[in-house]
C-alpha positions, -999 to +999 in steps of 0.1 A: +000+000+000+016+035-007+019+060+023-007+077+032-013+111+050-037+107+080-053+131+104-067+115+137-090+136+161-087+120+195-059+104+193-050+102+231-082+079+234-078+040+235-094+036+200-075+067+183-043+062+198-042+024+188-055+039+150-025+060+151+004+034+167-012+007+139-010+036+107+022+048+118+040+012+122+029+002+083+048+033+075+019+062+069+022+093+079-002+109+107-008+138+128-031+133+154-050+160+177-068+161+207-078+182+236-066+207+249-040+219+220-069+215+193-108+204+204-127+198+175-158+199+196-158+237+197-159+260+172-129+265+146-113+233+162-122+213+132-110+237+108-079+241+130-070+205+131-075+199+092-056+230+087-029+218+104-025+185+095-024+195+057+004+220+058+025+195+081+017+165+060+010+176+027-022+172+021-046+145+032-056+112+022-078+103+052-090+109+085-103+095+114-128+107+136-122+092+173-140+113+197-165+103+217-179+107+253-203+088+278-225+109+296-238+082+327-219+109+352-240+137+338-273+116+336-278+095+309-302+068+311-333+054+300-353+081+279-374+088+308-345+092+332-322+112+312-310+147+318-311+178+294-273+183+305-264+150+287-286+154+261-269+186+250-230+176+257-235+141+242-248+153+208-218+187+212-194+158+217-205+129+196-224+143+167-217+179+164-181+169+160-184+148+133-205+170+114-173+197+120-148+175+112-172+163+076-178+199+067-139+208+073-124+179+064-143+169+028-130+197+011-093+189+023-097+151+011-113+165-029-088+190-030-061+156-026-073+137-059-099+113-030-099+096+003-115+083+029-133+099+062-136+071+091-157+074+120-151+053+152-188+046+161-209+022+186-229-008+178-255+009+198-267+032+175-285+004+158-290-020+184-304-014+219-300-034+251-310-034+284-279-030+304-271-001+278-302+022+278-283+054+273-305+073+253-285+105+244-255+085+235-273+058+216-292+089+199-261+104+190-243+072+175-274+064+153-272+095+142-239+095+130-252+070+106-273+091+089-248+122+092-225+095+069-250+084+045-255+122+034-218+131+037-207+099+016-231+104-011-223+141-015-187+134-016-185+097-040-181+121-073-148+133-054-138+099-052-141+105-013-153+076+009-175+083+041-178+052+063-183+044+102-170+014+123-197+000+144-179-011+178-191-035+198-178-029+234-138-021+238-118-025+266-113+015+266-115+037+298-150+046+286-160+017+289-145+014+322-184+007+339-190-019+316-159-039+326-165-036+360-197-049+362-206-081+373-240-085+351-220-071+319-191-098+325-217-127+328-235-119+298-205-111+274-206-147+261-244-139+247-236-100+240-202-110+221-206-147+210-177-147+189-147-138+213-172-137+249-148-107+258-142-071+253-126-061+221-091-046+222-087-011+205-063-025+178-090-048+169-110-014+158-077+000+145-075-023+122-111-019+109-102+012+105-071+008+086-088-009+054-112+010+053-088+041+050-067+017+023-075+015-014-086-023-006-122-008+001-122+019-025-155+001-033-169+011-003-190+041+012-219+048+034-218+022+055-215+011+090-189-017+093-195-038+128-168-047+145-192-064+176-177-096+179-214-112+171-235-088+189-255-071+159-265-112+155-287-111+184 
């Protein structure tokens, strides 16, 4: 595969950091970005990062979109339960950014001949569960699905590709509750049927990494799962 130039935005989470060790060892070149020196939550920090990353590398020929929050501590629950405070930081965090980073980052990719745009996102914006009726962050996940549908069909005449990687759950420190729950860890054999654990960041790294590649330049619009079974169910 020739080199590629990569911008990751959260790249000092589990999944984005793992994205960036995996691109870097099989020799592409990436600049990855995080809070505080560049939040592409707020406003200008998407057109900040992109900005960036294409006068240090070059140009671009992907990016990844790794940011993401849980909002339990600031009351996410079951519909009835949840709080307007995590309704409104979830979608600033997990949708509004990726809609920042699309409309910022699009452009960058045409204006480089094509690409790909990758968005870490969650199994749970398709599938719901009991143990994991969060309904602002399952809200903002499904509709990151949608947010990549438009965005990829826009973009396909640039030769751009828009796709999302469904995770099932990863042993990340957001999903820190999850692993230490007793319920959770009984039921990951019927949640995850195909490993019966948690799913190691490299595992979604590497989803990641072909779809970035030319090996899916066939490919757009759609939500790849990475659940180890759970979308089965």
């Amino acid at each position: 595969m020739s080199e590629l130039r990569v911008l990751i935005a959260g790249a000092d989470g589990g999944i984005g950091s793992a994205c960036q060790e995996l691109l870097q060892r099989s020799g592409h070149r990436t600049m990855g970005v995080d809070r505080p020196s560049c939040d592409i939550t707020r406003e200008g920090g998407a057109e900040q990062a992109v900005r960036e990353a294409t006068a240090s590398l070059g140009g671009l020929d992907g990016i990844v979109h790794a940011v993401g929050m849980s909002g339990r501590r600031l009351g996410d629950g079951p519909v009835t339960d949840a709080t307007d405070e995590s309704w409104s930081e979830i979608m600033r965090v997990n949708l509004e950014s990726v809609f920042r980073l699309l409309r910022a980052g699009l452009p960058a990719l045409r204006e480089s001949g094509g690409g790909s745009f990758v968005v870490v996102g969650s199994v749970l914006g398709q599938s719901a569960d009991r143990d994991f009726l969060t309904a602002a962050y399952a809200a903002s996940k499904a509709g990151i699905l949608g947010l990549v549908r438009a965005a990829a069909l826009q973009a396909a005449p640039w030769n751009v590709r828009v796709n999302v990687v469904a995770a099932g759950l990863v042993e990340t420190p957001m999903a820190a509750r999850a692993a230490e729950d007793e319920r959770i860890a009984r039921r990951l054999g019927e949640l995850q049927p195909l490993t019966g654990r948690m799913l190691s960041p490299a595992t979604i790294a590497e989803a990641a990494a072909w779809l970035l590649s030319p090996s899916s330049s066939a490919t757009t619009g759609v939500a790849l799962p990475v659940d180890a079974g759970w979308s089965l169910r």
